[in-house]
C-alpha positions as CSV (number, residue, x, y, z in Angstrom):
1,X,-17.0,9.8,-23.0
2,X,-14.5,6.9,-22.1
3,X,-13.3,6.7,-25.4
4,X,-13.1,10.4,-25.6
5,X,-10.6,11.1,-22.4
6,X,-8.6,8.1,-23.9
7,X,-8.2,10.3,-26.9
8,X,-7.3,13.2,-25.2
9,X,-4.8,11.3,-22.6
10,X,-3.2,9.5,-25.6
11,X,-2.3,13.0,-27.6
12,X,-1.3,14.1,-23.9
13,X,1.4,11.4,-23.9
14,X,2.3,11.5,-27.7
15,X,3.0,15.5,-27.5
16,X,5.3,15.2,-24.0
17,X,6.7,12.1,-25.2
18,X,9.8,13.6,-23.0
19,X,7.9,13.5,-19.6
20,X,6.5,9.8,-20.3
21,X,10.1,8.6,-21.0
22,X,11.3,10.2,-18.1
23,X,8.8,9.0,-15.7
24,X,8.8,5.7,-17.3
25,X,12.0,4.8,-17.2
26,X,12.2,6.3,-13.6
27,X,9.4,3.6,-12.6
28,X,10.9,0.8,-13.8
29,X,13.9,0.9,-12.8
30,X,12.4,1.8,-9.3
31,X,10.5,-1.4,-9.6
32,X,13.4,-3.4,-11.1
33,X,16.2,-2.5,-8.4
34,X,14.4,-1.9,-5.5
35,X,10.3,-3.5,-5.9
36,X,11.1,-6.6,-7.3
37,X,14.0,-8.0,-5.1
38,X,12.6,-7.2,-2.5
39,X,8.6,-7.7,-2.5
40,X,9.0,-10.9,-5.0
41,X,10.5,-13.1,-2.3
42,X,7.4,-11.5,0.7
43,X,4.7,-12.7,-2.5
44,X,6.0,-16.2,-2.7
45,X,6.2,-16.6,1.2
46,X,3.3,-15.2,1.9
47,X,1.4,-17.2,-0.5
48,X,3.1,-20.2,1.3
49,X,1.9,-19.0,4.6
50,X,-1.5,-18.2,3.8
51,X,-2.0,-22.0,2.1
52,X,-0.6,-23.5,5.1
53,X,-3.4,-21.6,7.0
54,X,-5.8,-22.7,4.7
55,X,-4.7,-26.7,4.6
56,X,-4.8,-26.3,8.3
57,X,-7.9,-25.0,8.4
58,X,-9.3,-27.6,6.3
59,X,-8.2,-30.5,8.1
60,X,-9.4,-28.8,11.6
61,X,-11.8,-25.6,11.8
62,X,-10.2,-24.7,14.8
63,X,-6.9,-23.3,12.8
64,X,-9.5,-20.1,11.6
65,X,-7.5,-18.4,14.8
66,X,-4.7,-18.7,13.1
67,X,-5.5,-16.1,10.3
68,X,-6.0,-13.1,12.2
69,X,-2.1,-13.0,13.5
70,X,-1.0,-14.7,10.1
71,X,-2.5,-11.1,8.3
72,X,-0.8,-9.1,11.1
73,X,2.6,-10.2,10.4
74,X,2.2,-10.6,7.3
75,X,0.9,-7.0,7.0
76,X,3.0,-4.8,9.3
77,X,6.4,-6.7,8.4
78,X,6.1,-7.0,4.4
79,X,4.5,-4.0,3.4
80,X,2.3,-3.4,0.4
81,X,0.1,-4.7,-1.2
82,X,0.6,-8.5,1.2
83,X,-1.5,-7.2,4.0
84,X,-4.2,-6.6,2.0
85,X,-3.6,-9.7,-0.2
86,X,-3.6,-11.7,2.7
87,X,-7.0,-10.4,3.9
88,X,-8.2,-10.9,0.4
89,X,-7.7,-14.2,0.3
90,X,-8.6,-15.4,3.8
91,X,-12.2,-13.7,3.1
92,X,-12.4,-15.3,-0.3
93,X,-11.8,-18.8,1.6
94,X,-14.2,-17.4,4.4
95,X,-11.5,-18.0,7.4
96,X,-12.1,-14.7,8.7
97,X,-15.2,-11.5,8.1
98,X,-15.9,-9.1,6.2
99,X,-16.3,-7.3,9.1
100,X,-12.7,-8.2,10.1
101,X,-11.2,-8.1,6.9
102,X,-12.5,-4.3,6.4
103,X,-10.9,-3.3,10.3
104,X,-7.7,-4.5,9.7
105,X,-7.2,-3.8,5.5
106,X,-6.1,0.1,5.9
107,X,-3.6,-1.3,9.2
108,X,-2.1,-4.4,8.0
109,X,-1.8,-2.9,4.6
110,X,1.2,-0.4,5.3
111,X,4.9,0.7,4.6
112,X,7.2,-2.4,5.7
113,X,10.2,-2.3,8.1
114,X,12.7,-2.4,5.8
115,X,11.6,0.4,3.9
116,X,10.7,2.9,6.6
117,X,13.9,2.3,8.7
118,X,16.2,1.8,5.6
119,X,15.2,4.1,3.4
120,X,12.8,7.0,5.3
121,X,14.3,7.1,8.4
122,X,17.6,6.7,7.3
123,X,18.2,8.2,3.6
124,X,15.3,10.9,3.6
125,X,15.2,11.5,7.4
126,X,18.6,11.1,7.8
127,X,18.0,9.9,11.6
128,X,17.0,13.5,12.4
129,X,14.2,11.2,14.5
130,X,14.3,8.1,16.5
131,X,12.7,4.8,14.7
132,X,9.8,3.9,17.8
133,X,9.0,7.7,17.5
134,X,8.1,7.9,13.8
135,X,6.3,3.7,13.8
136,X,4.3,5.7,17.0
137,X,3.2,9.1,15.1
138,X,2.6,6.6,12.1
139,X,0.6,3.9,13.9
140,X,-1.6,5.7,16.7
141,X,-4.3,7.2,14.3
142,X,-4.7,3.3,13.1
143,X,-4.8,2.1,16.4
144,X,-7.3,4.7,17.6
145,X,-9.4,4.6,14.6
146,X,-9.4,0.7,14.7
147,X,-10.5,0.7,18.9
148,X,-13.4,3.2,17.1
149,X,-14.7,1.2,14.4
150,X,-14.4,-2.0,16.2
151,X,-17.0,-0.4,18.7
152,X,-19.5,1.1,15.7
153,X,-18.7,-1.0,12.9
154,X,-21.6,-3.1,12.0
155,X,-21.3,-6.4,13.5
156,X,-23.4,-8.7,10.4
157,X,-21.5,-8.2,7.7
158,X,-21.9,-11.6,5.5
159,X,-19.0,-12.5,3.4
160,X,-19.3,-12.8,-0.8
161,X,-20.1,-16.7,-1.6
162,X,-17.0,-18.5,-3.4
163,X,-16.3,-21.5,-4.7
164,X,-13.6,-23.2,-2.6
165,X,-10.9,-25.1,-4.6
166,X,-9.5,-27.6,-1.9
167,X,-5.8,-28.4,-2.8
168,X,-2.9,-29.7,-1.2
169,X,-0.3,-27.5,-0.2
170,X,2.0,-28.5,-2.9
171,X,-0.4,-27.3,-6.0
172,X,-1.4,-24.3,-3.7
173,X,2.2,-23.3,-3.6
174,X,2.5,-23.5,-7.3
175,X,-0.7,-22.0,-7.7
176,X,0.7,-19.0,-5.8
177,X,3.6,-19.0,-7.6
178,X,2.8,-19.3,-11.3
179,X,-0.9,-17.4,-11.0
180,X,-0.9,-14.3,-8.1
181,X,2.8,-13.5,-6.9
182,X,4.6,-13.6,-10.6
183,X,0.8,-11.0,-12.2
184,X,1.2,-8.9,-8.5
185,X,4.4,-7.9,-9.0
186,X,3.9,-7.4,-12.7
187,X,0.8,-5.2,-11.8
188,X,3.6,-3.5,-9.3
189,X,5.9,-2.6,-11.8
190,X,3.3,-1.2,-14.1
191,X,1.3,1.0,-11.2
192,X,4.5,2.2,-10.2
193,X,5.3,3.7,-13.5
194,X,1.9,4.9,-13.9
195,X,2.8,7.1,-11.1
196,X,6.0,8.1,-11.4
197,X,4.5,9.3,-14.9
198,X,2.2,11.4,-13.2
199,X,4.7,12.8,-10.9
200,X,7.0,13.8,-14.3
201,X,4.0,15.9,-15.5
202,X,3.1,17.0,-12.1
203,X,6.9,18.8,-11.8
204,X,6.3,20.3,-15.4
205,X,3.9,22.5,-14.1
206,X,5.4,25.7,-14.1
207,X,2.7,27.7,-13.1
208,X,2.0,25.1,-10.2
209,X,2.7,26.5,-6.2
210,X,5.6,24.5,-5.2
211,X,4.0,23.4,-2.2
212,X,0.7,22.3,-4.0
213,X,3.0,20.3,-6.5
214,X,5.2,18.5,-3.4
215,X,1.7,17.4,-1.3
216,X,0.6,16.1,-5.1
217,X,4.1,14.1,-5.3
218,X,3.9,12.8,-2.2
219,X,0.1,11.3,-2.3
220,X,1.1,9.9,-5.8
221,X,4.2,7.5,-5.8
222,X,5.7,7.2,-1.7
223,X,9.7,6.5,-2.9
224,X,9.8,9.7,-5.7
225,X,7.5,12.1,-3.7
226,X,9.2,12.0,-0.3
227,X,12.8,12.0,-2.0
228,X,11.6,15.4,-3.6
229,X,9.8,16.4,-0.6
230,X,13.1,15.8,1.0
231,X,15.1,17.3,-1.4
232,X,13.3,20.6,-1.4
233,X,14.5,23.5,0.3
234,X,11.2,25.6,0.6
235,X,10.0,24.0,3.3
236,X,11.3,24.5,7.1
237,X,12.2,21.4,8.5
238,X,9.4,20.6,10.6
239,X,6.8,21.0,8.5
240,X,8.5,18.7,5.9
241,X,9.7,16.0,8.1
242,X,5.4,16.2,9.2
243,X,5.1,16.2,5.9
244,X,7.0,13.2,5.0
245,X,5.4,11.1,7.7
246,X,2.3,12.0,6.3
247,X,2.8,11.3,3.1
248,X,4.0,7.8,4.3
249,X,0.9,6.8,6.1
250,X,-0.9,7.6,3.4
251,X,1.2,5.3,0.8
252,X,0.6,6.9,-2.1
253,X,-1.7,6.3,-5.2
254,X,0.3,3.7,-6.7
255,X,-0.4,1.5,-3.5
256,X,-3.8,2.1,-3.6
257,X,-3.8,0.6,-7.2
258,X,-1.9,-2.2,-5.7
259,X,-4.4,-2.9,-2.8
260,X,-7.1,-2.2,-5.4
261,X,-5.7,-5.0,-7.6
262,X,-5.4,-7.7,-4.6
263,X,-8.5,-7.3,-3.3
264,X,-10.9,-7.2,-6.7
265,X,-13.4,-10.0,-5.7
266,X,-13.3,-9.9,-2.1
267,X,-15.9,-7.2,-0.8
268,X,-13.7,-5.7,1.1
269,X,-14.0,-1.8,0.4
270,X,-11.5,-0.1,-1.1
271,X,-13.3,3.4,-0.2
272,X,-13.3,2.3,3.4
273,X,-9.3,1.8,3.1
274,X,-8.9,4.8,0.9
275,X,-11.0,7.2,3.7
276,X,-8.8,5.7,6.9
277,X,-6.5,6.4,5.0
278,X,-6.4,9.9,4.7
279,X,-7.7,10.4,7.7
280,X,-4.8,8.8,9.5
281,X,-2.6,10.9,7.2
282,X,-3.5,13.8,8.2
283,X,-3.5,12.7,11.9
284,X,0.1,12.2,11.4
285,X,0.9,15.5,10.0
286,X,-0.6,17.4,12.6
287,X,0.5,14.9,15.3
288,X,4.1,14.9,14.5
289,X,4.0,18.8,14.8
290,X,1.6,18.8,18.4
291,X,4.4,16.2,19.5
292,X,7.6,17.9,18.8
């Protein structure tokens, strides 16, 4: 059956040969101007943040507290996937939970400050809201759903054994470098494209209703879908600023292949993230329209 589909999605790509350029090239030049300068630069710090932790933490088990707010920053100020990589890799060295790792993955794995201020609020938006209004419509269904599951979420969660590699920080550093941040943002680049080729074929459906084919965008690739969400002029402004919002809580599928890619090996659950998720989506939708 595998080999089958791969049949059927290779004559898919050989007979619109069009669409796959044009989505292609769209993706990685995405990636190449606006991905890799900036995210490249958050890997390689990060990496050198979380082995700091981790040397600390080996000289005195005391330094565990500092994970939790290292993951935090990292998270809510780089953006995807480096919350999630941090998590990853705190629970693979056992410095934090499972059970902490799951709460925090769908929060600290988010859109960073730079892009929503710079590039949503700003180009897309075009300041039609204030900045603290759209982080507060973005951020309350994660706050509320993390108060939640901190109160139900089982509380013996054991962590996946690993073997612990005990370096110094100067091979750690190089380790980061030459092993996770240079295949991340490679694995970036390629997810990226992956979905802007997806969104190519998604707009050549003719028979498609517009507003089915602009929710599809936007859950599939964050920078193309709310450009064209943006862009369109079917949609009051309201709903499509809700929309937007939405559509960047959610992140798209491309991040979701990103966080999916970090976090192979960890236990955490990507269905977890995936469902908080969506449900903090929609939250956002229908908040943004209850509020204003």
């Amino acid at each position: 059956m595998n080999i089958f589909i791969l049949f059927i999605l290779m004559f898919l790509l050989i007979t619109n040969n069009q669409i796959v350029l044009a989505g292609a090239s769209y993706g990685l030049m995405l990636w190449y101007k606006n991905v890799l300068p900036l995210l490249l630069p958050f890997m390689l710090i990060s990496g050198h943040i979380e082995n700091s932790v981790i040397s600390a933490t080996n000289k005195d088990s005391r330094n565990k507290k500092l994970a939790l707010p290292s993951i935090i920053i990292l998270g809510l100020f780089c953006g995807y996937p480096i919350g999630a990589k941090a998590n990853a890799y705190f629970l693979q060295q056992d410095i934090i939970k499972k059970r902490t790792g799951n709460l925090l993955l769908p929060i600290c794995n988010n859109i960073s400050p730079m892009f929503f201020l710079g590039f949503i609020i700003s180009h897309i938006l075009n300041n039609s809201i204030s900045p603290i209004l759209g982080y507060a419509i973005i951020f309350t269904p994660y706050i509320l759903i993390l108060i939640i599951e901190y109160i139900i979420y089982p509380k013996t969660q054991s962590n996946i054994p690993v073997h612990k590699n005990i370096l110094s920080s100067n091979k750690l550093l190089s380790r980061s470098i030459s092993q996770e941040s240079i295949s991340q943002i490679t694995h970036v680049g390629l997810y990226i494209m992956i979905c802007c080729i997806i969104t190519e074929f998604i707009l050549s459906m003719e028979g498609l209703n517009p507003y089915i084919k602009l929710i599809l965008i936007g859950i599939t690739e964050i920078t193309s879908g709310v450009t064209h969400i943006g862009n369109s002029p079917i949609i009051e402004t309201q709903i499509k600023t809700a929309l937007i919002l939405a559509c960047t809580s959610f992140g798209g599928i491309s991040s979701i292949m990103q966080t999916a890619k970090v976090i192979q090996g960890s236990g955490l659950s990507l269905i977890h993230y995936i469902f908080v998720k969506l449900v903090c989506a929609i939250s956002t939708f229908f908040l943004y329209l209850l509020i204003v």
